[in-house]
N, C-alpha and C positions, 0 to 999 in steps of 0.2 A: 504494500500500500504506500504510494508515493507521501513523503510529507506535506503538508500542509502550511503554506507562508504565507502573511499576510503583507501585503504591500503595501505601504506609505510612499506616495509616489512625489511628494512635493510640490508646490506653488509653482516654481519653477518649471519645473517638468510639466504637469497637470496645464498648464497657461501658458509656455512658451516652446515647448519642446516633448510635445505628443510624439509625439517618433520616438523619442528613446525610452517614453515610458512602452512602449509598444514591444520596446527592443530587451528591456527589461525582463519582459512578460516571456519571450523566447527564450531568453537566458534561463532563468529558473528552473523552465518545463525541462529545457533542454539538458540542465542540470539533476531532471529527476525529482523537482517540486512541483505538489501543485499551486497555486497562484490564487488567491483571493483577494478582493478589492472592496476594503470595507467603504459604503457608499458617504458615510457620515463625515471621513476626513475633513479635516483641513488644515491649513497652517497651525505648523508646529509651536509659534509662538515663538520664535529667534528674534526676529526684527527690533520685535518691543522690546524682548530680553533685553538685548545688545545696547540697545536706546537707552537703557536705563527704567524703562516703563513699566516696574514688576508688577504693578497691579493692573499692569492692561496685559502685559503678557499670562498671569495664573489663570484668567477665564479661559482664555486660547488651550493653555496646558491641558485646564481639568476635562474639558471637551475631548482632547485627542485620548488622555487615559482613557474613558471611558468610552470610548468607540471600540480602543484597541482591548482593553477589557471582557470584551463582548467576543472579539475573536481569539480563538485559539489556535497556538504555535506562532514559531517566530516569526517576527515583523521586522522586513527586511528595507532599509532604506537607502536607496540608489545616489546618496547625497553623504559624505563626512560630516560636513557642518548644522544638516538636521539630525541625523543619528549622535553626533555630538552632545546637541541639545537634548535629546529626548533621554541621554546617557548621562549625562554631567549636570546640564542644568537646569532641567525639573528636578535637580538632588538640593542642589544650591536654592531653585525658589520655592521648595516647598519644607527647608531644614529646619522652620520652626514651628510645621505643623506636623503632629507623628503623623495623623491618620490617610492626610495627603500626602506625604513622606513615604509612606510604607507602600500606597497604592502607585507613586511613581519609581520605587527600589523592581516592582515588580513588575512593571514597565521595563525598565532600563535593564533586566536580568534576560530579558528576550529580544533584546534589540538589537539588532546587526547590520551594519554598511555592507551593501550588495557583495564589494570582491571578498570582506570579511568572510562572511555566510558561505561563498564559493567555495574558498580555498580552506578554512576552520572547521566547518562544518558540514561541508560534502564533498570535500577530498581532492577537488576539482586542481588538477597543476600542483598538487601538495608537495610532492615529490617524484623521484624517480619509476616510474612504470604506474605513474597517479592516471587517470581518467582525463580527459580532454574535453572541450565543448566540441573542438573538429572544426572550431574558426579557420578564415582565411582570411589574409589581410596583407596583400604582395607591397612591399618597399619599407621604406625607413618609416619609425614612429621613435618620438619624442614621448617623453612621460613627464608631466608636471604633478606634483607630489604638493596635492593644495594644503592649506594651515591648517583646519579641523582632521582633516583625517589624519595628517601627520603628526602634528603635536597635541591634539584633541583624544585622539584614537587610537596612537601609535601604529596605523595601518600600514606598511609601506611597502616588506614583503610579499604581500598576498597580492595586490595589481602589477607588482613584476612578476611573478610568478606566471599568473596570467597571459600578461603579454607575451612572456619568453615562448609559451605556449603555441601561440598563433601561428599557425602554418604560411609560411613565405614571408612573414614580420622580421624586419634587422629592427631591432629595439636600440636606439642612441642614446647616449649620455647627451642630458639637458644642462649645459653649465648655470646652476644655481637653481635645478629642478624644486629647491626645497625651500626657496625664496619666495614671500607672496609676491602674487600677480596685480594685487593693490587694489581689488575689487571690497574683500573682508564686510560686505554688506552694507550698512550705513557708513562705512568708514570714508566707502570714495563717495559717498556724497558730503560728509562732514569737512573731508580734506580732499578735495579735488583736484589740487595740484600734487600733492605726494603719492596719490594714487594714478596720477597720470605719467610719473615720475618712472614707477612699480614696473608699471603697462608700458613702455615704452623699453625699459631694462628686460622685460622677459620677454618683448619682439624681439629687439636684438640678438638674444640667445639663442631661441629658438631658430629663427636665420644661420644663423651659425652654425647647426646643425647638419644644414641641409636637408633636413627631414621635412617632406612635403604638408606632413598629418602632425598636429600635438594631441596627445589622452590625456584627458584629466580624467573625475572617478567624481564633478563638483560641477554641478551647471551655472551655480555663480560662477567660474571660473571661467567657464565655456562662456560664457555669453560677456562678458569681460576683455577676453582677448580674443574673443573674435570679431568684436565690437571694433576693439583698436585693429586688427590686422584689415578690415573692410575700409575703415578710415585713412589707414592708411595704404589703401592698394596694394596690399603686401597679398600673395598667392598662398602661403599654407593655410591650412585650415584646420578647425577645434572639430573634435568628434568627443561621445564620452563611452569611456570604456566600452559597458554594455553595446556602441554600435559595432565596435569591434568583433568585441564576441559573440554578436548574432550573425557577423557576415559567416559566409559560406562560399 
């Protein structure tokens, strides 16, 4: 009997980039899960967190507990920086109430970033003579290693793993892979030159590359540098993992 996942699919995804929640939804089956989409979501309540706005962000919180509450097995999330949140900081805004506290400890104990859940807990590129998706992805790919998942999640293993994976993929070193991209949510809109600053330091890298494709595993990220690379007529282009691993 296939496991049963529940997917949080993100504001981001959900409103700007349907296709990868699509591509998601491949990943998973493909992986031997099956896929549920609990209809009640919605933002994770990051924004507000981040703002400072805890008491506009706990309504947002207590809503997704309780959706996710209602479905059983892990809840997989195609984004660091919301798996972040729903991992770290529902702990942080609910740490001076137990009974909301305990309801989001039980939350964040089944909560997993999509390559997490891949590679952790279904074996996926874990190791040598490990299982595959059977991706294909012919030329160079760049990996960018966004803030939540890296220092949030400490995820960083499990999406090269991944990519190493991908049939006809040269995976390249991103010089400063692990540098933000200067998007950090309301950050580039609060500091919009430092964040233009970010954006303009990991085009250049990425150029340098030579790698036609960058992966990120963060659709702020994705739509951040792709944003600047359209801006600036530059030719590589943002994909996010998941489109990777559903080609064929």
């Amino acid at each position: 009997m296939p496991e049963t996942v529940q997917l949080f699919v993100t504001c981001l995804v959900d409103t700007f980039f349907p296709g990868i929640g699509e591509a998601v939804v491949r990943v998973l089956r493909r992986a031997g899960a099956r896929v549920e989409f609990p209809a009640g979501q919605t933002c994770c309540g990051q924004p507000a967190f981040n703002a400072g706005l805890r008491s506009e962000a706990r309504p947002i919180a207590e809503h997704t507990i309780r959706v996710f509450e209602a479905a059983p097995g892990p809840v997989v999330i195609p984004s660091g920086s919301c798996a972040a949140m729903v991992r770290h900081g529902y702990l942080e805004l609910f740490r001076d109430d137990p009974g909301w506290l305990a309801r989001a400890e039980g939350l964040a104990r089944r909560t997993y970033e999509l390559t997490e859940y891949l590679v952790d807990v279904r074996g996926i590129a874990a190791g040598p003579g490990a299982p595959t998706l059977g991706a294909r992805w012919p030329g160079k790919l760049a990996y960018h290693a966004s803030c939540h998942l890296l220092r949030g999640l400490g995820v960083d293993r499990q999406p090269r793993a991944l990519l190493a994976s991908v049939e006809g993929a040269e995976l390249v070193d991103l010089p400063g892979h692990d540098e933000c991209c200067g998007f950090g949510g309301v950050f580039s809109v609060e500091h919009p030159e430092l964040s233009a600053e970010f954006l303009n330091r990991k085009i250049a890298n990425l150029e340098s590359t030579g790698a036609p494709t960058l992966v990120v595993a963060d659709t702020g990220c994705l739509m951040h540098i792709q944003g600047g690379l359209r801006r600036q007529d530059r030719s590589p282009r943002v994909v996010h993992i998941a489109e990777v691993l559903a080609s064929v």
